[in-house]
C-alpha positions in Angstrom: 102.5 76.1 75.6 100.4 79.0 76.3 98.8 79.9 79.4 95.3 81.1 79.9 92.5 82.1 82.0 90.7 84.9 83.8 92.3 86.4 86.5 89.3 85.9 89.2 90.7 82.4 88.4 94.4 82.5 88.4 95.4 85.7 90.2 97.9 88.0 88.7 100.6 87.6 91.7 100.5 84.0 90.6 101.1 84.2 87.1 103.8 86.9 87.1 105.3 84.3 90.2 104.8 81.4 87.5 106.3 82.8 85.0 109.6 84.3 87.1 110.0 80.7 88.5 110.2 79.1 85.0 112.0 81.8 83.9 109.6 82.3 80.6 110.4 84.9 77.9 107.3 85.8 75.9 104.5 88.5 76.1 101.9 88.1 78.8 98.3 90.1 77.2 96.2 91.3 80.0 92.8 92.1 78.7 89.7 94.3 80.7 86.3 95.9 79.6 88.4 99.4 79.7 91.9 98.4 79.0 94.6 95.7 77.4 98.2 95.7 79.0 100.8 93.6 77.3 103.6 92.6 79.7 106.9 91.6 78.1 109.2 89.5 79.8 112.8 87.7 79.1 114.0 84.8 81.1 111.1 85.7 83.7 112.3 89.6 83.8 110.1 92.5 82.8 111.6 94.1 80.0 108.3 95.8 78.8 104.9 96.5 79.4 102.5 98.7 77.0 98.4 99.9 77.8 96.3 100.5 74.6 94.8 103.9 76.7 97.6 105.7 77.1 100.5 104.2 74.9 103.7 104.2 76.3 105.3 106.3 73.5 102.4 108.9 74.0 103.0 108.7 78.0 106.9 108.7 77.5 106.9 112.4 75.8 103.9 113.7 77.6 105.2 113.1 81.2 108.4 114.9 80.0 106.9 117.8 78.7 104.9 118.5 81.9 108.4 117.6 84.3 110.0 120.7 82.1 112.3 118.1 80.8 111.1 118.5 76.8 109.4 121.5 75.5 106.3 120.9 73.4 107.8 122.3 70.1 110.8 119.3 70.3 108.2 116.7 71.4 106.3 117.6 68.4 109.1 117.7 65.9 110.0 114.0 67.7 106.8 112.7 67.1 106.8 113.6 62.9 110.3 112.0 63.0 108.8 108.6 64.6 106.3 108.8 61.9 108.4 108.8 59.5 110.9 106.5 60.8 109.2 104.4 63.0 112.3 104.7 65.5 111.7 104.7 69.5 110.7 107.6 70.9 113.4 107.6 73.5 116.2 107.1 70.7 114.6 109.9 68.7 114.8 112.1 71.7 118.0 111.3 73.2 119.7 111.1 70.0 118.4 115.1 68.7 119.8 116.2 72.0 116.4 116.5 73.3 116.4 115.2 76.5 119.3 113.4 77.8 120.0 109.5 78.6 119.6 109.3 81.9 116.2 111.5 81.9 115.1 108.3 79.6 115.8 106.0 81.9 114.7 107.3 84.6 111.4 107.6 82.7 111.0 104.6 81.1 111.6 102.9 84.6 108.7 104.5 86.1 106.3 104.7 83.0 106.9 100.7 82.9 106.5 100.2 86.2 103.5 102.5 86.0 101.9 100.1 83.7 102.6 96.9 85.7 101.4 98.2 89.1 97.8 99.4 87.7 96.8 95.9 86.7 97.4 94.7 90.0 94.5 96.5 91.0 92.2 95.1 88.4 89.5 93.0 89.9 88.5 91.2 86.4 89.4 90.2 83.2 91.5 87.8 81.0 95.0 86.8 80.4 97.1 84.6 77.9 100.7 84.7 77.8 102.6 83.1 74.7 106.1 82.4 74.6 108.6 83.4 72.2 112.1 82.5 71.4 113.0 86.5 72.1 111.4 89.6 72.2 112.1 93.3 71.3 113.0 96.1 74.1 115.3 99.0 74.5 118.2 97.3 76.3 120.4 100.5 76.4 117.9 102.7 78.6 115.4 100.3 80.7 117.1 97.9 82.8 114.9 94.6 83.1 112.7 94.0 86.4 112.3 90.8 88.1 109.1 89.8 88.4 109.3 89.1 92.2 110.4 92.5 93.0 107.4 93.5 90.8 104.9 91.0 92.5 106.2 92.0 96.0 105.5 95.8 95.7 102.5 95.1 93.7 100.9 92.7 96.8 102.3 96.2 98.9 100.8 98.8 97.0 97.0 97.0 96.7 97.1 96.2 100.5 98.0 99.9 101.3 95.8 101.5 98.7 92.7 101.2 101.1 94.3 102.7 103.9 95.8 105.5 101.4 92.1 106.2 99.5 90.3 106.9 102.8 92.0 110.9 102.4 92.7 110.5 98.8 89.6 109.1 97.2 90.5 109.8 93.5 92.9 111.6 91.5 91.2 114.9 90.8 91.5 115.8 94.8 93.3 118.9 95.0 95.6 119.8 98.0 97.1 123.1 99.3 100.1 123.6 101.4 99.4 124.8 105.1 102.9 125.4 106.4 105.1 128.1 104.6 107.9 127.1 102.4 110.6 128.5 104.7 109.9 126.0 107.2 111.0 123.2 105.0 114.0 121.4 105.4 115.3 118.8 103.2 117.2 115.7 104.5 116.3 112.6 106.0 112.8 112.2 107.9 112.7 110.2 110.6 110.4 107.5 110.9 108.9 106.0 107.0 105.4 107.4 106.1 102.6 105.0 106.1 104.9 102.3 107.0 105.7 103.8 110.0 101.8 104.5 110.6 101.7 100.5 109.7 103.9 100.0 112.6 102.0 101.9 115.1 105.0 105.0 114.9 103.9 108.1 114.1 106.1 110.9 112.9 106.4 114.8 113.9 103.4 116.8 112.8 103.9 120.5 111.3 105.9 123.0 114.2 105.8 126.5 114.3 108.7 126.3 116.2 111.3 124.6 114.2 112.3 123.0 110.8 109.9 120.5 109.4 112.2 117.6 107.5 111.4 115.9 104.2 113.2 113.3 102.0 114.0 114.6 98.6 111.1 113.0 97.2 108.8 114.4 100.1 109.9 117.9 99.1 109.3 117.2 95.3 106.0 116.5 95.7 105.4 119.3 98.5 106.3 122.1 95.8 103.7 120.9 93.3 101.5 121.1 95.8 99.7 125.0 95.1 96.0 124.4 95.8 95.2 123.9 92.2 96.8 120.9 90.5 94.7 117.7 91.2 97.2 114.4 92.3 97.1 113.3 89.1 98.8 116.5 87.5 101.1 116.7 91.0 102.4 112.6 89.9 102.9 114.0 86.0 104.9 116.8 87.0 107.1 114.7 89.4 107.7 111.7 87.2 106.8 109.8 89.9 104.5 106.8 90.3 101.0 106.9 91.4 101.3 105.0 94.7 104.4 106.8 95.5 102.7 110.2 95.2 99.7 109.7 97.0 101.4 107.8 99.9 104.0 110.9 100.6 100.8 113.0 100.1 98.8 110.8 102.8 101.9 110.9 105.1 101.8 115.1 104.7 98.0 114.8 105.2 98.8 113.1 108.5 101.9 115.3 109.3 99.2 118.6 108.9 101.9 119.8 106.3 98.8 119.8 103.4 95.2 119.7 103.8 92.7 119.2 100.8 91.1 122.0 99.0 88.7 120.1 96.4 88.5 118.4 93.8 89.9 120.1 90.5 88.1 119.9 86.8 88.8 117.6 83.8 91.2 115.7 85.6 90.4 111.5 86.4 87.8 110.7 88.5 88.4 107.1 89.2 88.0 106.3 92.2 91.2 104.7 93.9 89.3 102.2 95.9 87.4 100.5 92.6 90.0 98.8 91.5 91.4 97.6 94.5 88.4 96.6 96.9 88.0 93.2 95.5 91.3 91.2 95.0 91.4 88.4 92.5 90.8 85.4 93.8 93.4 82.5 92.3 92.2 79.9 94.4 90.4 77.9 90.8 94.0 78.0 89.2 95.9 76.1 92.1 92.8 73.4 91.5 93.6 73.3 87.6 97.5 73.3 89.0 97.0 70.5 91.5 94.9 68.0 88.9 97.4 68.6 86.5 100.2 68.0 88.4 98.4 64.8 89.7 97.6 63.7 85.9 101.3 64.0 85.0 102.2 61.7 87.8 99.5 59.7 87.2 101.2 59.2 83.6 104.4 59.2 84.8 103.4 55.7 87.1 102.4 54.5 83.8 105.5 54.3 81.9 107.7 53.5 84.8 107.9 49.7 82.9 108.6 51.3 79.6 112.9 51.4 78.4 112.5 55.5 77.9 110.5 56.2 81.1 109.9 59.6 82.0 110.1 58.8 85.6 113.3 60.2 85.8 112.5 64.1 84.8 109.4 63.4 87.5 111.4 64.8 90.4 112.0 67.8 89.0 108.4 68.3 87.7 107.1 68.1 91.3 109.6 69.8 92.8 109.2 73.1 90.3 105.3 72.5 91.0 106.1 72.6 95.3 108.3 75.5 94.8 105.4 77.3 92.9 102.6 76.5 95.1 105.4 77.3 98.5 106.5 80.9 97.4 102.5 81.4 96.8 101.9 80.7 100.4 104.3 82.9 101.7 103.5 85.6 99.7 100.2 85.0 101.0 101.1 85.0 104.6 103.5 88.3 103.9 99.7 89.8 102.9 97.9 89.3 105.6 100.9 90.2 107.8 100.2 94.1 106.6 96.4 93.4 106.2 96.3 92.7 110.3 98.7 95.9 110.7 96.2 98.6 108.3 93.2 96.8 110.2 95.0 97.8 114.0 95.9 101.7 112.1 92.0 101.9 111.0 90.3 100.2 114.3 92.7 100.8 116.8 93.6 97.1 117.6 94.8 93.9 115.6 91.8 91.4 114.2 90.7 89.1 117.3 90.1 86.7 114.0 91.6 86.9 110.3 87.7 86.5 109.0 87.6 89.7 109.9 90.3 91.5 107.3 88.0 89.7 104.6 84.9 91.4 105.9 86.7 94.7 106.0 87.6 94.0 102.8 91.8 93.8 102.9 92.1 90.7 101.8 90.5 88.1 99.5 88.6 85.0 101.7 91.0 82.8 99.6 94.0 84.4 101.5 92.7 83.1 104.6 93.8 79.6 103.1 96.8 78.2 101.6 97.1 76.8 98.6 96.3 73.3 100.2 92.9 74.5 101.5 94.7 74.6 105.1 93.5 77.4 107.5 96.3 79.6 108.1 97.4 80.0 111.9 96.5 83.5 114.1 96.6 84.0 117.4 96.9 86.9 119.9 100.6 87.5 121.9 101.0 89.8 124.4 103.1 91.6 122.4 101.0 91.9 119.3 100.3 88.5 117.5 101.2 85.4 115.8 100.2 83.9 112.2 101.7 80.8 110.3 100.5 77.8 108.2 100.2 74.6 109.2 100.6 70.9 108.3 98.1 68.9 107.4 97.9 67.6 111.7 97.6 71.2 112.3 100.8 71.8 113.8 102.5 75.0 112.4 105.3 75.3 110.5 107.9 76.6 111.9 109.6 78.2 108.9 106.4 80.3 107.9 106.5 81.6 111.3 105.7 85.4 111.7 105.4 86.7 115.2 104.8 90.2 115.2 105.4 92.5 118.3 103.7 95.7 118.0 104.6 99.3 119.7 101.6 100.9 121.4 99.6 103.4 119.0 100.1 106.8 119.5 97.3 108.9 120.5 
């Protein structure tokens, strides 16, 4: 059976949840005024994911060409060969001694990904996933993604991408290095970038008088920096994702390590915060979800006198339907858990009241709920604060517990 909607209805986290819970293979079509994503999955995995912009194929050899991995001339002679062939990309490439294996997994992992994360930050449009007995992928280079790692770090990236847009508005801002190159020193950093900011640490700003340490992928995006590729051109040369990019660049910002210079020509202009101010609000799906689930039992009490009852398979209906709505809770409560955290780095201290991360705009007024319409639990600690959902008397529940201590702020 398919499943259907609009996303202001039934939020993205909760269909890619839904359909990792059941374990569905099938191909899940996400549709906007600007764009239509199709997501592929296998028993609840993400095996695939395609835009109708900027095809995957078209991405695939592009991205390599600008990382120095593929000359133009080869991805050329590739793409007449696909035309005539109708092979993969990848294969093509890999097989002509193009680019190598490895390079093609490496890319298709982020490209996909890449695809994935974006419609997270989508704030409209419509979706209909249809099941199939299997679907098509390259099972030799991309190795499949489940969809909660995927929802996870897509709930992360859209709750830190207003923190991260505040000094990176859009993706034609153009940065210049303010430290010389000698004074990089590549190895471990201590402390973890906006995380770290998150947690009220804050790491060691540029020295004059000793080595300044970056991770490997600090450094790689540190020497695209040259005070004339825009962040867009900086996350094509690096093959890696948007978020990733901009929140080393925003931990360099804060480090003094780069500063901005402008904003560079012909490059995107979207602004970073357009997609993301607004997050879907799913609370009309669990409403379709709960009066469906009550039909069914409704019918089930029906044929409990009947010799070939479906009271038995009953259990396990409403025990799939708890386990739904339950990880949705927590996932909710893991979102405002950073929400309250970016709204003590921008003001200075925690929310006296979660009402006040919907106002600044962090979180959706339907994450202030659980799926039951129950207030979520917040309260100040002297350490830093506590939030939790509750029964139906009030009284919280102890396994949803977060209690959060908090290390003073750093001047």
């Amino acid at each position: 059976m398919a499943l259907e909607g609009t996303i202001k209805d039934f939020g993205l986290p909760d269909i890619f949840q839904l359909i990792g819970l059941q374990r569905k293979t099938g191909v899940l079509t996400l549709t906007s005024d600007k764009d239509t994503v199709t997501v592929t999955f296998e028993n609840g995995m993400v095996v695939m994911a395609d835009s109708s912009q900027k095809r995957l194929e078209d991405r695939l050899g592009s991205v390599l060409v600008k990382q120095g991995k593929l000359v133009k001339e080869k991805l050329e002679e590739a793409l007449q060969t696909q035309k005539a062939t109708l092979q993969r990309m990848g294969h093509i490439l890999v097989t002509g001694n193009f680019i190598t294996q490895q390079d093609l997994k490496e890319a298709l992992q982020v490209q996909i990904s890449q695809v994935v994360y974006r419609v997270f930050r989508w704030r409209d449009g419509h979706y209909h996933s249809a099941p199939t007995d299997t679907v098509d992928f390259d099972r030799e280079n991309f190795q499949p993604l489940s969809a909660d790692f995927i929802l996870m770090e897509g709930i992360r990236m859209v709750d830190e991408w207003p923190i991260i847009e505040k000094k990176i508005p859009s993706m034609d801002v153009v940065f210049r290095t303010v430290v010389d190159a000698s004074m990089i020193e590549v190895g471990e950093a201590q402390g973890g970038g906006i995380d770290d900011v998150l947690g009220g640490g804050k790491r060691g700003a540029a020295s004059s008088l000793s080595k300044i340490r970056l991770t490997h992928e600090e450094e790689r995006v540190y020497r695209k920096v040259d005070g004339t590729r825009p962040v867009q051109a900086i996350v094509d040369a690096t093959g890696m994702g948007d978020f990733d990019v901009c929140k080393i660049l925003f931990d360099l910002l804060n480090r003094n390590i780069i500063s901005t210079a402008g904003r560079g020509t012909g490059g995107p202009t979207e602004s970073m915060i357009g997609q993301a101010e607004e997050p879907a609000s799913p609370l009309v799906g669990y409403v379709v979800l709960g009066v469906s689930a009550l039909l069914g039992l409704v019918g089930v009490a029906s044929n409990l006198s009947r010799p070939f009852s479906v009271a038995a398979r009953a259990p396990f209906l409403e025990s799939a339907y708890h386990q739904v709505v339950d990880a949705v809770s927590h996932a909710r409560l893991a979102r405002l858990d950073r929400a309250i955290q970016a709204y003590r780095f921008a003001n200075g201290a925690v929310p006296k009241t979660l009402e006040e991360l919907a106002n600044a705009g962090l979180v959706d007024r339907s994450y202030l709920k659980d799926p039951w319409e129950r207030p979520y639990h917040y309260a100040l600690t002297a350490e830093g604060y506590l939030v939790s959902a509750v029964d139906d008397r009030g009284k919280r529940l102890p396994a949803t517990i977060i209690d959060r201590a908090l290390p003073p702020l750093q001047p």
